[in-house]
C-alpha positions in Angstrom: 1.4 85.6 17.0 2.8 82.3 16.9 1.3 78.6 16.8 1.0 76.2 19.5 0.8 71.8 19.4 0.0 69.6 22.0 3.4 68.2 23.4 2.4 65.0 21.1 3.2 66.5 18.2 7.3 66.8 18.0 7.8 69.7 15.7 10.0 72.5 16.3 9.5 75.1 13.5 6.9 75.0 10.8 7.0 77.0 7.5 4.0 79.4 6.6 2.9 76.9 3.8 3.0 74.1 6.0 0.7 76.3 8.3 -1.2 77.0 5.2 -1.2 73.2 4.2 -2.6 72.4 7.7 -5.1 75.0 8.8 -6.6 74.9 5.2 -6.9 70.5 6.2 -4.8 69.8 3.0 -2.2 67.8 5.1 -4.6 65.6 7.7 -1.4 63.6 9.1 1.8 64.5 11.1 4.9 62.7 10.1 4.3 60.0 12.3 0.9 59.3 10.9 -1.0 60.8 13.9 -4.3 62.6 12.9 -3.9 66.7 13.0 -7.1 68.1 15.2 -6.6 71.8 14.3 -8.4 74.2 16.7 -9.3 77.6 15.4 -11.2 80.6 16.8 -14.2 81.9 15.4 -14.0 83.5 11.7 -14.7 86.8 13.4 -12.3 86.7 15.8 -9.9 89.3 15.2 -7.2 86.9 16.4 -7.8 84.3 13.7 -8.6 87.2 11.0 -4.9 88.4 11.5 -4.0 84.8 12.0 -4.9 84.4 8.6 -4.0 87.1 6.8 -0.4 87.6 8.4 0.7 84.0 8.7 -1.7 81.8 6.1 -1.8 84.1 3.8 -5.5 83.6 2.8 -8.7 85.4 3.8 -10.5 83.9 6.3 -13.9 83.5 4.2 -11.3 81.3 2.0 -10.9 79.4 5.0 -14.2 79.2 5.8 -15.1 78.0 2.0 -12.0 75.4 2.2 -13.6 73.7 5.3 -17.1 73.8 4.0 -16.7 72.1 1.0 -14.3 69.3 3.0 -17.4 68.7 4.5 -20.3 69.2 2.8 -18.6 67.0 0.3 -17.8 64.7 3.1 -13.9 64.2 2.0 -12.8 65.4 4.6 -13.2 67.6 7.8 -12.8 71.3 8.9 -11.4 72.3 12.0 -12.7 72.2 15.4 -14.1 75.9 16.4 -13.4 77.5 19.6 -14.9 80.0 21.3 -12.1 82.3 22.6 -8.1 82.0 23.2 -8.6 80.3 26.5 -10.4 77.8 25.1 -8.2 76.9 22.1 -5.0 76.5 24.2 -7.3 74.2 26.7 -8.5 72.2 24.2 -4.4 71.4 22.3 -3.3 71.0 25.7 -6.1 67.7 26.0 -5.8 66.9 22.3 -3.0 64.7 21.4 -2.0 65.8 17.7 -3.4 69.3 18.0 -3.0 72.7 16.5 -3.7 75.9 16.8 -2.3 79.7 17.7 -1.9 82.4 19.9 -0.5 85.3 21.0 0.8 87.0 23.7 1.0 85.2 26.9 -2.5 83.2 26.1 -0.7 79.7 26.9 0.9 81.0 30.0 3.1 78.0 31.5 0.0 75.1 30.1 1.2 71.8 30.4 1.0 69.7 27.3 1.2 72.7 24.8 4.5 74.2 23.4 5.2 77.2 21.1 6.3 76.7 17.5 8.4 79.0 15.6 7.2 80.3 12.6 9.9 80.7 9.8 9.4 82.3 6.2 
């Protein structure tokens, strides 16, 4: 497992709470002041359910009540939903400022999307 940012976004190597701080929309801004557009799968993905678990740290029905109080409170946003790992490297590859995660070989030589290290 591993995350993955459009080539916009010039990070190397994130830290599981800085994941944490980003997935759960906590941190809406990169360094350089560029909006983060996070991309997740479905909550029942099994991807985004070890995503979560493994590399967050949280539940993903934490997750899930994180974004929907962002916005049903309208202070903020939750993430943009995808339907399946194809689909979430397609849409940081055309997002400049995205985030989101993989695994395997799901990015497969895309343009516009590299890998990020996860450290502890």
């Amino acid at each position: 497992m591993f995350a993955i940012v459009n080539t916009s976004v010039k990070k190397q190597e994130f830290t599981k709470l800085e994941l944490r701080r980003i997935f759960s929309r906590k941190q809406p801004l990169w360094p350089n002041g560029q909006p983060i557009v996070v991309f997740v799968l479905p909550s029942k993905n099994e991807l985004h359910q070890r995503f979560s678990k493994e590399v967050l740290k949280i539940f993903p029905y934490q997750l899930d009540r994180i974004w929907n109080k962002l916005t049903y409170s309208g202070i903020g946003t939750g993430p943009v939903v995808v339907d399946n790992p194809k689909q979430l490297v397609e849409a940081v590859s055309s997002t400049p400022g995205a985030i989101g995660y993989g695994e395997g070989s799901s990015i497969a030589e895309k343009e516009n999307v590299h890998v990020v290290s996860i450290s502890k």
